[in-house]
ZAPA-539439 format. One record per residue (C-alpha): residue in three letters; x, y, z. Coordinates in Angstrom, 3 decimals, padded with zeros to 6 digits. Example, Ala and Ser with C-alpha at 12.3 -4.5 7.8 and 13.67 -1.06 7.14 Angstrom:
// residues 2
{'Ala', {012.300, -004.500, 007.800}}
{'Ser', {013.670, -001.060, 007.140}}
// end
This chain:
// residues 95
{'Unk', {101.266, 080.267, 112.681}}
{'Unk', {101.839, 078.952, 109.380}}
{'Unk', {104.469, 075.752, 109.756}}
{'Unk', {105.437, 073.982, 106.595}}
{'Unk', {104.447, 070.210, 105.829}}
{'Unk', {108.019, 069.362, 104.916}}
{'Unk', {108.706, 069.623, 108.447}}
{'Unk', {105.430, 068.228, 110.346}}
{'Unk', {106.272, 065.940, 113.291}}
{'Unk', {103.587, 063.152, 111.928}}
{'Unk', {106.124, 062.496, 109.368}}
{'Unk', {107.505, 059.116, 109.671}}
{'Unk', {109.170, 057.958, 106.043}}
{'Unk', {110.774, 059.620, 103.772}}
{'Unk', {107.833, 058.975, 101.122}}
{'Unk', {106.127, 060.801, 103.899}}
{'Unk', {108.462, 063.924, 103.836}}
{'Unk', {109.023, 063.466, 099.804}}
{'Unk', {105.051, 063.793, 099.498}}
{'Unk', {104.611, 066.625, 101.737}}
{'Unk', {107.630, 068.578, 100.078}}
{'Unk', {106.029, 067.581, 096.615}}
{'Unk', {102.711, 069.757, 097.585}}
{'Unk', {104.775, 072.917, 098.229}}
{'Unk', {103.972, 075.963, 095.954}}
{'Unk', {106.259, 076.195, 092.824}}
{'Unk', {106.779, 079.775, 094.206}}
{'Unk', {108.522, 078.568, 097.045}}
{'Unk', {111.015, 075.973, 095.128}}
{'Unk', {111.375, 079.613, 093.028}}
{'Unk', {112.411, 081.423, 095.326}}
{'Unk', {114.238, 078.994, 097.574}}
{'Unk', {116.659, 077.772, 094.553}}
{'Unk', {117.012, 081.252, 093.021}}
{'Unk', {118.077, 082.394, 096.213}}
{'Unk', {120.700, 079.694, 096.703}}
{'Unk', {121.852, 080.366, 093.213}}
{'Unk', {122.187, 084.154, 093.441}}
{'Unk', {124.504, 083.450, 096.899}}
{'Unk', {126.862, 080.783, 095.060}}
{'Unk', {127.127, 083.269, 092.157}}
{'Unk', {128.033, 086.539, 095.173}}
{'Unk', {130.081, 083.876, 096.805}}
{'Unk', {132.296, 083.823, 094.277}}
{'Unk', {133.889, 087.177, 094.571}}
{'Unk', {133.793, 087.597, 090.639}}
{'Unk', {132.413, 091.186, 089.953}}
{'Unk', {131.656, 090.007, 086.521}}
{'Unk', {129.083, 087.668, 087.800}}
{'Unk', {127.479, 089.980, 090.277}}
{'Unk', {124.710, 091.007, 088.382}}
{'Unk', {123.875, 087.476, 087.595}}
{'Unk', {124.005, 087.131, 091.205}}
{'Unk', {121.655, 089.904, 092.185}}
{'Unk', {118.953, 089.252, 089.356}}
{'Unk', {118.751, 085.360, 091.157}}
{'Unk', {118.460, 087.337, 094.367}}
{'Unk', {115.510, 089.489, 092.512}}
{'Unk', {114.013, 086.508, 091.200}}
{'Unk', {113.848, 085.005, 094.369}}
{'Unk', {112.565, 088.031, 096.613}}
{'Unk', {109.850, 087.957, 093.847}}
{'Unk', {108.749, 084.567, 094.190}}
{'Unk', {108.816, 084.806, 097.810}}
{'Unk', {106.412, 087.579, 097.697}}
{'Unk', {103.947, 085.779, 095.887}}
{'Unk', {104.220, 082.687, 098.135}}
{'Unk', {103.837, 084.581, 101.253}}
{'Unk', {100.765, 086.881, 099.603}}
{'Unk', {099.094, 083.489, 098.686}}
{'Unk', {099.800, 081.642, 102.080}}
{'Unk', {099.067, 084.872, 103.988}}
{'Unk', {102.480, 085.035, 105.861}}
{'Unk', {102.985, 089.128, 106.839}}
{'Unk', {105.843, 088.038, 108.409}}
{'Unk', {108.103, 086.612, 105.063}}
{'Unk', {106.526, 089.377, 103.357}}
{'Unk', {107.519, 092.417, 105.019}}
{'Unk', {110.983, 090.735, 105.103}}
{'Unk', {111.226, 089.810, 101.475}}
{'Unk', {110.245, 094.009, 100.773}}
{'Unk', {113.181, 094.811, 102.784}}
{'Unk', {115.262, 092.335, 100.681}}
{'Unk', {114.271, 093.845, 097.655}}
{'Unk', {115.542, 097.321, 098.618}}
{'Unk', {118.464, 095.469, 099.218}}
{'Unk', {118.828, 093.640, 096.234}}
{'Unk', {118.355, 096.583, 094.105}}
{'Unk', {120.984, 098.984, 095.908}}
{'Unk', {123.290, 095.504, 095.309}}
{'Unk', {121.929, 095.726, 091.679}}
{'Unk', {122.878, 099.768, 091.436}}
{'Unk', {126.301, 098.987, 092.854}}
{'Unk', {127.525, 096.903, 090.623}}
{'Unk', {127.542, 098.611, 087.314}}
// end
């Protein structure tokens, strides 16, 4: 099982936890703050900005692919391929 070093019980400071977070993949801060951006954009209920919305959601589903091809997660892989059937019939729906 893969677990993530930001959240490894031996961590004991928050240098500890700042270092560990520090050695994530770029992919994963990618995908992770794209997809918080694309769900404050959606949150807003302006249909103007859904597009913005759904390419942050794209973005994100992409760099969550590569993260979980790299660090051999199946699991956050097949998920993010359903998420990107998603994101595109969101895409598709609002134009």
């Amino acid at each position: 099982m893969v677990q993530s070093p930001c959240f490894n019980k031996g961590m004991k400071t928050l240098t500890d936890i700042k270092t560990a977070c520090q050695q994530q993949s770029r992919y994963a801060w990618i995908g992770s703050l794209s997809g918080l951006i694309g769900a404050g954009i959606l949150s807003t209920g302006n249909p103007d900005m859904a597009v913005m919305g759904w390419c942050a959601f794209l973005v994100s589903n992409i760099g969550w692919i590569i993260e979980s091809t790299l660090s051999r997660n199946p699991t956050i892989f097949i998920m993010q391929l359903g998420f990107v059937a998603t994101t595109v019939n969101g895409l598709s729906n609002s134009f």
